[in-house]
Backbone as numpy.savetxt, mean C-alpha at the origin, in Angstrom:
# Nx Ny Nz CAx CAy CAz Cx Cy Cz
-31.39 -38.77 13.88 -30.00 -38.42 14.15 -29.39 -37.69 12.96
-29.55 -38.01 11.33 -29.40 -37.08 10.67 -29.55 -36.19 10.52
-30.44 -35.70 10.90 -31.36 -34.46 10.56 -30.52 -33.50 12.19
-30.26 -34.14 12.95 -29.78 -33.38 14.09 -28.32 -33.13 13.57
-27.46 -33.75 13.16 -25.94 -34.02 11.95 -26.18 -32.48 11.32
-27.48 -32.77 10.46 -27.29 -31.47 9.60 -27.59 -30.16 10.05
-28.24 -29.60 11.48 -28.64 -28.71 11.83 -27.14 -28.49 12.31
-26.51 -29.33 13.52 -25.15 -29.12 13.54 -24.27 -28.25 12.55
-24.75 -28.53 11.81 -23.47 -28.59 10.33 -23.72 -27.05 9.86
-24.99 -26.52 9.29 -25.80 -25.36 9.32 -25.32 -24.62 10.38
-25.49 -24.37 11.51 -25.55 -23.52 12.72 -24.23 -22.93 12.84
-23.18 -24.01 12.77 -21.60 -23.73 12.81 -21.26 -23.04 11.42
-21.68 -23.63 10.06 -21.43 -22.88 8.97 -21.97 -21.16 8.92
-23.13 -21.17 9.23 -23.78 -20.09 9.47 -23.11 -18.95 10.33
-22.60 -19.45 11.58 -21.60 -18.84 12.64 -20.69 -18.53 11.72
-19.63 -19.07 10.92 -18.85 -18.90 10.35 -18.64 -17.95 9.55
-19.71 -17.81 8.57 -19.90 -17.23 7.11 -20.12 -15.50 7.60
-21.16 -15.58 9.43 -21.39 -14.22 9.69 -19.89 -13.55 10.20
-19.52 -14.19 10.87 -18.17 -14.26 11.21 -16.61 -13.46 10.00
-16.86 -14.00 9.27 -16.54 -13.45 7.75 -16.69 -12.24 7.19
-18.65 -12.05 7.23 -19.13 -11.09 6.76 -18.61 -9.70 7.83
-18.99 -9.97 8.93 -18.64 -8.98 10.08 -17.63 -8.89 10.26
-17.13 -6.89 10.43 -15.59 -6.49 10.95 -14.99 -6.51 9.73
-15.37 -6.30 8.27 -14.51 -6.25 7.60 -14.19 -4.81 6.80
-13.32 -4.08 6.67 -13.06 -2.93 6.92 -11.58 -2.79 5.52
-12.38 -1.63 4.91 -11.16 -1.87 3.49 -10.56 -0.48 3.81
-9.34 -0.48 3.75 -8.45 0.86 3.95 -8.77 1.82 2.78
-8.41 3.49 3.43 -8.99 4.13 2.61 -7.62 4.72 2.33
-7.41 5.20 0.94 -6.11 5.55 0.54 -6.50 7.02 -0.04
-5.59 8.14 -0.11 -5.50 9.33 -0.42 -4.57 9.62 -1.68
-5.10 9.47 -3.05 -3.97 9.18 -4.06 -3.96 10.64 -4.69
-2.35 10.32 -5.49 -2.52 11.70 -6.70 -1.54 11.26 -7.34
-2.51 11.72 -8.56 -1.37 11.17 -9.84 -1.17 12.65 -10.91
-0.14 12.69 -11.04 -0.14 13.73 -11.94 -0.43 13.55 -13.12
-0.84 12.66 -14.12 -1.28 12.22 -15.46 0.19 12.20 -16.13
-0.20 12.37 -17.25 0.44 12.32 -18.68 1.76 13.18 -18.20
3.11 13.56 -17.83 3.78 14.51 -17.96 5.00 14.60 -19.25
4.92 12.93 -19.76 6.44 13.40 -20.33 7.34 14.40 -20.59
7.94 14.95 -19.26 9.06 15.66 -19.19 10.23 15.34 -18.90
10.72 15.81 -19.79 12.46 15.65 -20.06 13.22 15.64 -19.51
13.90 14.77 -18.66 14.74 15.01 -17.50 16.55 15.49 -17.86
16.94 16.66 -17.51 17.56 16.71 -18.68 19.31 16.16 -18.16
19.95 16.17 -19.83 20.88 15.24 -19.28 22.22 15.36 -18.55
22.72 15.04 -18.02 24.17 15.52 -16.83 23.82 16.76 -16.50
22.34 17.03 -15.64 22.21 18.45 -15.41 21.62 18.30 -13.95
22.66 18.49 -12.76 22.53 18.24 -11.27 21.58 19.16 -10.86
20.87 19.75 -12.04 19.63 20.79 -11.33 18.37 20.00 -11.41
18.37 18.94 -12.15 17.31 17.93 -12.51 15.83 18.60 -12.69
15.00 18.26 -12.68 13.39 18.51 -12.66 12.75 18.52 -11.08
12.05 19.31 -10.86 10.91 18.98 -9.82 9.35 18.95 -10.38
8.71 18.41 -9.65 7.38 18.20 -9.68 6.31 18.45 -8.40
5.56 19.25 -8.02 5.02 19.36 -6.79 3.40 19.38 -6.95
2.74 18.98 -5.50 1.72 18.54 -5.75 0.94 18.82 -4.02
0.10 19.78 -4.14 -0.33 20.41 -2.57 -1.36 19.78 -2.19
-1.36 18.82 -0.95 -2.40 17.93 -0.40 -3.21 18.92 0.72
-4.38 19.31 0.72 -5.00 20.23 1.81 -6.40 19.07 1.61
-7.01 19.95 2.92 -8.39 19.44 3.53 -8.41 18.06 4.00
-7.55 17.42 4.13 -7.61 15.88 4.55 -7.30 16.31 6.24
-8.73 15.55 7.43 -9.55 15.03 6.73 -10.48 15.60 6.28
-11.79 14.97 5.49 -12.84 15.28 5.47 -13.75 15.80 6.61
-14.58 16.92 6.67 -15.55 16.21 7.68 -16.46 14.76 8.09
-16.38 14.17 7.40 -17.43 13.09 8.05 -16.39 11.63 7.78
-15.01 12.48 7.77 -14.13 11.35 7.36 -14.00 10.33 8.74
-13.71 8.63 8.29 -13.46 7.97 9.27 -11.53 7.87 9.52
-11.15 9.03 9.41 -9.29 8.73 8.92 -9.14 10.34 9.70
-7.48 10.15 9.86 -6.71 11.47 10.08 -5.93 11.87 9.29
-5.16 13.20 9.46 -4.58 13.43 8.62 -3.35 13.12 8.44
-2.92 11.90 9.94 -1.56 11.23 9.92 -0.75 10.11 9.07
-0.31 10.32 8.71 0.34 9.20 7.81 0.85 8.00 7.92
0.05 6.99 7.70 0.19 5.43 8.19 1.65 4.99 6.99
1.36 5.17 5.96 2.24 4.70 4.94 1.80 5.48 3.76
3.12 5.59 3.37 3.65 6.13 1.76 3.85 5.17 0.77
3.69 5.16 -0.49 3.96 4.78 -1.55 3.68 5.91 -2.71
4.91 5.70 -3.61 5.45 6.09 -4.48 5.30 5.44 -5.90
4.59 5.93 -6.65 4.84 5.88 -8.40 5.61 6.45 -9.28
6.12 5.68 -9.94 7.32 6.07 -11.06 7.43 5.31 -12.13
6.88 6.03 -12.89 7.03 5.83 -14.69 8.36 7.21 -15.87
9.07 6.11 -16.06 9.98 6.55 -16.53 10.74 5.89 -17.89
10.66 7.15 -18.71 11.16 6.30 -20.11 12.78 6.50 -20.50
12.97 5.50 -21.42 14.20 5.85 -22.03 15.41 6.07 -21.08
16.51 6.19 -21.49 17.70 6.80 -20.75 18.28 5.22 -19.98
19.15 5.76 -19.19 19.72 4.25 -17.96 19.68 4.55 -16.88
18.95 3.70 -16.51 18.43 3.62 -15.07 19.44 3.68 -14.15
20.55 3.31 -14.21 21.91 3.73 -13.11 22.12 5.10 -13.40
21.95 6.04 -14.28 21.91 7.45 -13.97 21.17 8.26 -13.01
20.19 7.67 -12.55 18.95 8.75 -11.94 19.22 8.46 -10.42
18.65 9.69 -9.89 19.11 9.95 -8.53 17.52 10.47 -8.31
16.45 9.96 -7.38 15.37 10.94 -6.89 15.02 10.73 -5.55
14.82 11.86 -5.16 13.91 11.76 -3.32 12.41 12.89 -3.36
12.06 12.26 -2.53 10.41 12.79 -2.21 10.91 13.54 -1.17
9.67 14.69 -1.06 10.34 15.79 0.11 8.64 16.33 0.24
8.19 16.49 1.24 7.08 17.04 2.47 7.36 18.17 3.00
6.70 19.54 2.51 7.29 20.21 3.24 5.52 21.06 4.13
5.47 20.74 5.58 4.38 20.91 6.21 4.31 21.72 7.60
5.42 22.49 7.25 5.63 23.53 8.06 6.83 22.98 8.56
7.17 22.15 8.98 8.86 21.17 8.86 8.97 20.19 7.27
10.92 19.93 7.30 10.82 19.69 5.92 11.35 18.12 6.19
10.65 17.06 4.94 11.41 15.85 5.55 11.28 15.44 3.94
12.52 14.25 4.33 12.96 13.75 3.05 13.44 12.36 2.74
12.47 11.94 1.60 13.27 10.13 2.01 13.89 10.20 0.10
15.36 9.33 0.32 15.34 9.47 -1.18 14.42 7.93 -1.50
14.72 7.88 -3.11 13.88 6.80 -3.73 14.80 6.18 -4.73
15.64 6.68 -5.74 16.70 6.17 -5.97 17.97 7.18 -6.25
19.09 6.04 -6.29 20.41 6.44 -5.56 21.58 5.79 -6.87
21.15 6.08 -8.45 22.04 5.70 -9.15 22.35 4.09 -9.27
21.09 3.26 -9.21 20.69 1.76 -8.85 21.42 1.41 -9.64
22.31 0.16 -8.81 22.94 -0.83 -9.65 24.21 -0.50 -9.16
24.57 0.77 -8.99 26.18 1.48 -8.91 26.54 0.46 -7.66
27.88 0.25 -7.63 28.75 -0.16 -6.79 30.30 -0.16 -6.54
31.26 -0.17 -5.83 32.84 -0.48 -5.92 32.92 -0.79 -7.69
32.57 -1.91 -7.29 33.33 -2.33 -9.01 32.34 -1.89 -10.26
31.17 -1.66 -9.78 30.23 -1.20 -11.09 29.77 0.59 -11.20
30.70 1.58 -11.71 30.38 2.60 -11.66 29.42 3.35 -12.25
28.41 2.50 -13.31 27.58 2.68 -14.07 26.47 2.43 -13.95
26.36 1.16 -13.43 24.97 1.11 -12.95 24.30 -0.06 -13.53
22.61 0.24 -13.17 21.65 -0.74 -13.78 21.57 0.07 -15.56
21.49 -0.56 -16.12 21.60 -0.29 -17.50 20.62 -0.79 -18.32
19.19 -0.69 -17.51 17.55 -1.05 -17.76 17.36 0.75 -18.60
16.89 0.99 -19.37 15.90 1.95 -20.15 14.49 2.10 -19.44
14.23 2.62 -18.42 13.29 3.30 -18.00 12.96 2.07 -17.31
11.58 2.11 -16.25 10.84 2.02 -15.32 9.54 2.62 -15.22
8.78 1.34 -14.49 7.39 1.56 -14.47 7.08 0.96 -12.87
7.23 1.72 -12.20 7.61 0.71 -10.71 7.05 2.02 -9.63
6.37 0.82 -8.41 5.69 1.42 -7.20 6.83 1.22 -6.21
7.23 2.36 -5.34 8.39 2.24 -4.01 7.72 2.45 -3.31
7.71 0.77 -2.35 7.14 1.01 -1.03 8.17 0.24 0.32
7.72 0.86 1.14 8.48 0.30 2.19 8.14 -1.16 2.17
6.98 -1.65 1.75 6.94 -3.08 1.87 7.43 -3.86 0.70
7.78 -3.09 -0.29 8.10 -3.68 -2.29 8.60 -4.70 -1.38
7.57 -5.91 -2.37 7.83 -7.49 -2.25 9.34 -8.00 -3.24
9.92 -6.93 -4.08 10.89 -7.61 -4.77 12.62 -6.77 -4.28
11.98 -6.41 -3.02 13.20 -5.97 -2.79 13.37 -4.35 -2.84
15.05 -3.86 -2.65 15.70 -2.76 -2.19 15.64 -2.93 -3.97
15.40 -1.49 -4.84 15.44 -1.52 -5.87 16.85 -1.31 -6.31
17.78 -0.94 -5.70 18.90 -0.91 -5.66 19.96 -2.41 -6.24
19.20 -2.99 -5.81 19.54 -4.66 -6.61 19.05 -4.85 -7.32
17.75 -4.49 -8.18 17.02 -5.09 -8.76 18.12 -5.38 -10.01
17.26 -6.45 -11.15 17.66 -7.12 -12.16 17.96 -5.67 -13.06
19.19 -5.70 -13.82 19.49 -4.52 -14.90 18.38 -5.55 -16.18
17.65 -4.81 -16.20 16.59 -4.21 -17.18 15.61 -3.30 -17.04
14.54 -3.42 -18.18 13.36 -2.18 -17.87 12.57 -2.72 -16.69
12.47 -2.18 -15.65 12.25 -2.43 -14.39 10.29 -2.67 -14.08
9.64 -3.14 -13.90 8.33 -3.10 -13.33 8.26 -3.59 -12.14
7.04 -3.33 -10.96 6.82 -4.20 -9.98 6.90 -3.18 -8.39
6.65 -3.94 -7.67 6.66 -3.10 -6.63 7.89 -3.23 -5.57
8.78 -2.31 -5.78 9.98 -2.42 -4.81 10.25 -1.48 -3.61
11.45 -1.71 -2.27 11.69 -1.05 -1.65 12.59 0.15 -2.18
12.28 1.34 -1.84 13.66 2.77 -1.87 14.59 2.58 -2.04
15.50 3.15 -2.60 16.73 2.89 -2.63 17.67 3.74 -1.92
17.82 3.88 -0.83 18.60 4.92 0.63 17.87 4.70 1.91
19.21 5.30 2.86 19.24 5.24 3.83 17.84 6.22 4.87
17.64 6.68 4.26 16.23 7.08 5.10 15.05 6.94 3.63
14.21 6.01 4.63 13.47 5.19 3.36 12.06 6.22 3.60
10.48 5.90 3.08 9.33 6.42 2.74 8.46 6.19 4.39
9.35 5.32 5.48 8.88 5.75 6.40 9.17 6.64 7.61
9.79 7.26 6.77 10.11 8.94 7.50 9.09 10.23 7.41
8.07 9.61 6.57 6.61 10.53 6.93 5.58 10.04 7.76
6.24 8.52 7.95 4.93 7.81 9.20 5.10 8.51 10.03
3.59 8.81 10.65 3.03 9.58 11.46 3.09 11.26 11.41
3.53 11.67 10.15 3.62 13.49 10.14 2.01 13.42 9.46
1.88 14.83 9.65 0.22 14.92 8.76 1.04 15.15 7.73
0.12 14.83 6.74 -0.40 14.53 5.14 0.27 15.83 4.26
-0.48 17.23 5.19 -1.20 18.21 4.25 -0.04 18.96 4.13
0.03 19.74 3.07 1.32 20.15 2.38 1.81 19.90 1.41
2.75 20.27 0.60 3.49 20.29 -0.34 4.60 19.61 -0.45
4.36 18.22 -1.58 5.15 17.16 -1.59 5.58 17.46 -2.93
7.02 17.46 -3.16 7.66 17.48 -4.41 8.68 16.29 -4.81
8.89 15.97 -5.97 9.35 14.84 -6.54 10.46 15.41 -7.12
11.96 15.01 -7.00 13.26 15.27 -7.26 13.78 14.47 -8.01
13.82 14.81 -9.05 14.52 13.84 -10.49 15.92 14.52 -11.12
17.25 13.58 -11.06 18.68 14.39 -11.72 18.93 12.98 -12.29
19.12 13.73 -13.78 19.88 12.76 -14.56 21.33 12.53 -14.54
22.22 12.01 -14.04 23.70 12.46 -13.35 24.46 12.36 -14.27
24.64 11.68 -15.38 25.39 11.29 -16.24 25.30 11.96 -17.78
25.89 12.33 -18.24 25.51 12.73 -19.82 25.41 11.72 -20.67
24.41 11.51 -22.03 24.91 10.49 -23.10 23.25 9.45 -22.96
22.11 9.51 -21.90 21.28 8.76 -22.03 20.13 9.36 -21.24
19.35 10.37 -22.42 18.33 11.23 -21.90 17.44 10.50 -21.15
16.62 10.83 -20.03 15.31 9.74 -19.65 13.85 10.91 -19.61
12.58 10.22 -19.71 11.78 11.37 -19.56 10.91 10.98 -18.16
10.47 11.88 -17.53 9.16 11.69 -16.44 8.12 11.24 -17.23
7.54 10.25 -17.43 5.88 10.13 -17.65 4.91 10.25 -16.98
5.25 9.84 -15.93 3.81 10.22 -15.18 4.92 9.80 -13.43
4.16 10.21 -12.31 4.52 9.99 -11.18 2.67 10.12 -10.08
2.98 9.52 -9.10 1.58 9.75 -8.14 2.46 9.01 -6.83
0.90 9.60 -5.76 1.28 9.32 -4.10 0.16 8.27 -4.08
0.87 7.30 -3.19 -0.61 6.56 -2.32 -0.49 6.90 -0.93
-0.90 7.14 -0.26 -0.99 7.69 0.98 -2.32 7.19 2.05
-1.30 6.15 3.01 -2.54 5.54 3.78 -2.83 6.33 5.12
-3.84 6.58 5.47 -4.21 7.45 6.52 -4.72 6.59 7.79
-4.28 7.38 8.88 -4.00 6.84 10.43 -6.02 7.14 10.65
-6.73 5.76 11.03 -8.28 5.52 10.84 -8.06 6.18 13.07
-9.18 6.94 12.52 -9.73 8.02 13.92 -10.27 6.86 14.56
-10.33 5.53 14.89 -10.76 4.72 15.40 -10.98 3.07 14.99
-10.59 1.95 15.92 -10.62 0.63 15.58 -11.66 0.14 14.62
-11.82 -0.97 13.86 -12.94 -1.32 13.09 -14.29 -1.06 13.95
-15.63 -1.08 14.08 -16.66 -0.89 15.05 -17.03 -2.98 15.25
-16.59 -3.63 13.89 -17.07 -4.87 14.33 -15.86 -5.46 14.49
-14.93 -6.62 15.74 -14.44 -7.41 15.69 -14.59 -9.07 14.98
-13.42 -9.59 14.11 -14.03 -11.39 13.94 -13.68 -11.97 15.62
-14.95 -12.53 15.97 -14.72 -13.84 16.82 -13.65 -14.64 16.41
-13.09 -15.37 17.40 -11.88 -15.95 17.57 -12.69 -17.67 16.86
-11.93 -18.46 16.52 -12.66 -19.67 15.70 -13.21 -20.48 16.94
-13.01 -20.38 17.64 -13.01 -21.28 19.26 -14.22 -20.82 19.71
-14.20 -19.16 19.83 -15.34 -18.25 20.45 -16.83 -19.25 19.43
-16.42 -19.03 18.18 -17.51 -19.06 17.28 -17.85 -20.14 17.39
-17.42 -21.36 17.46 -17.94 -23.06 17.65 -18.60 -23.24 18.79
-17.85 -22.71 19.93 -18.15 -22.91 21.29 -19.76 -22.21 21.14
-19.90 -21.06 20.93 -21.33 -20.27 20.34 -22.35 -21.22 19.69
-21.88 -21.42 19.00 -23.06 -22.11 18.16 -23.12 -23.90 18.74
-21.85 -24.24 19.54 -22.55 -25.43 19.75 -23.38 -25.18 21.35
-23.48 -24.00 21.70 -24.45 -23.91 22.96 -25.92 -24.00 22.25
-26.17 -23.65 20.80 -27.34 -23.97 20.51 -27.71 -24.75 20.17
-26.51 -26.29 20.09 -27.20 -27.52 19.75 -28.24 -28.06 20.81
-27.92 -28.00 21.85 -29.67 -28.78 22.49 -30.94 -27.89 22.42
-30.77 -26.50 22.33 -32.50 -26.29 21.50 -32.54 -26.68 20.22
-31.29 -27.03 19.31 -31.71 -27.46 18.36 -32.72 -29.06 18.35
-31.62 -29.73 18.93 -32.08 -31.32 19.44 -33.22 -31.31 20.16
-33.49 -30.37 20.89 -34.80 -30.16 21.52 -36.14 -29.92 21.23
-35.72 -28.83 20.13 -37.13 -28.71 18.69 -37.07 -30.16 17.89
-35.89 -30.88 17.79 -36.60 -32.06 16.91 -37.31 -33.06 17.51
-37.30 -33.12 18.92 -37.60 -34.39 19.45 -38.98 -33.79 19.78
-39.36 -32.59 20.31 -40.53 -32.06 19.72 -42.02 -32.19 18.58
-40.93 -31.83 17.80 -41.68 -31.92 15.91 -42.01 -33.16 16.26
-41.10 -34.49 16.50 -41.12 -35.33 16.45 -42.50 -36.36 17.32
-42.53 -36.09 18.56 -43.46 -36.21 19.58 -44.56 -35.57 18.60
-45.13 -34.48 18.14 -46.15 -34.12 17.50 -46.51 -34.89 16.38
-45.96 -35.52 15.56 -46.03 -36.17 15.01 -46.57 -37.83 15.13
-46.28 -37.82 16.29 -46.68 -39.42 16.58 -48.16 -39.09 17.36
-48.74 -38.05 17.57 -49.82 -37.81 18.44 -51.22 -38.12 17.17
């Protein structure tokens, strides 16, 4: 009876572990980073900086993805200056033009005309940022991954294709607290040309499975067993 206990125990673990192994499928992301830029964003000057960056050939040929856009995310490294000054939006332009901003003079409000009063940022904007509308965030130097700050957020490119010319819009609004660009990049998740090829079994499917093979299991032992006594 032990030995039947442990084949039990095996057969279902085994189910399990393949179960695990199979259908597992890691998203493929389309990035660009512009490196090193420290550029000068310059100061109380509503002409601000741009930055642009031309996405072609996506997809691949033998790619398993399209060239539609599942989700956006946004990088931003930024030094010096106060962070309630800066105003930026991302803009797609792919034969139509679309535009989500990213921040909106964070911190500003009725009674606070100044703002977040953090010295730069090192922060990912995504529609999902786990710490929130960056627009609230804590006044300091900012890290972490947050939501946009405006009314048409980064999923206003879900579902446009990819390819084209995406530029980055930086205005320092205020005079008196220079900030610089350091670096900026896209993550860009792409719409998969088709479902995983393996599904996981449901936990029910998988027990029910493997306990249909407990009586050949029980069946080979009582077997072995009979041979043994001969």
């Amino acid at each position: 009876m032990r030995k039947i206990i442990n084949m039990k125990k095996s057969i279902i673990l085994g189910a399990i572990m393949m179960a695990t192994l199979v259908g597992t499928a890691q998203a493929t992301l389309i990035t660009y980073s512009s490196g090193t830029l420290n550029e000068a964003i310059p100061d109380g000057n509503l002409v601000g900086i741009t930055e642009s960056t031309t996405i072609s050939g996506v997809p691949s040929p033998s790619a398993d993805y399209t060239s539609t856009i599942q989700n956006v995310d946004v990088n931003l490294d930024i030094s010096g200056g106060y962070n309630g000054d800066l105003y930026a939006y991302l803009v797609l332009q792919n034969g139509s033009t679309t535009t989500a901003m990213l921040l909106n003079r964070i911190g500003t409000s009725g009674s606070d005309s100044w703002g977040n009063d953090g010295s730069g940022m090192d922060v990912t904007l995504s529609s999902s940022g786990a710490l929130g509308n960056i627009h609230n965030a804590p006044f300091a130097n900012l890290t972490g991954t947050y939501q946009p700050d405006g009314v048409t957020t980064l999923a206003a490119f879900n579902g446009l294709d990819m390819n084209g010319i995406w530029t980055l819009y930086l205005v320092n609004m205020v005079s008196g607290d220079p900030s610089i660009l350091v670096s900026w990049g896209l993550d860009i998740t792409p719409t998969p040309t088709t479902p995983p090829i393996f599904s996981v079994p449901e936990p029910t499917t998988i027990i029910a499975g493997a306990l249909l093979l407990l009586p050949f299991g029980a069946s080979t032992m009582r077997i072995l067993r009979k041979k043994r006594t001969l």
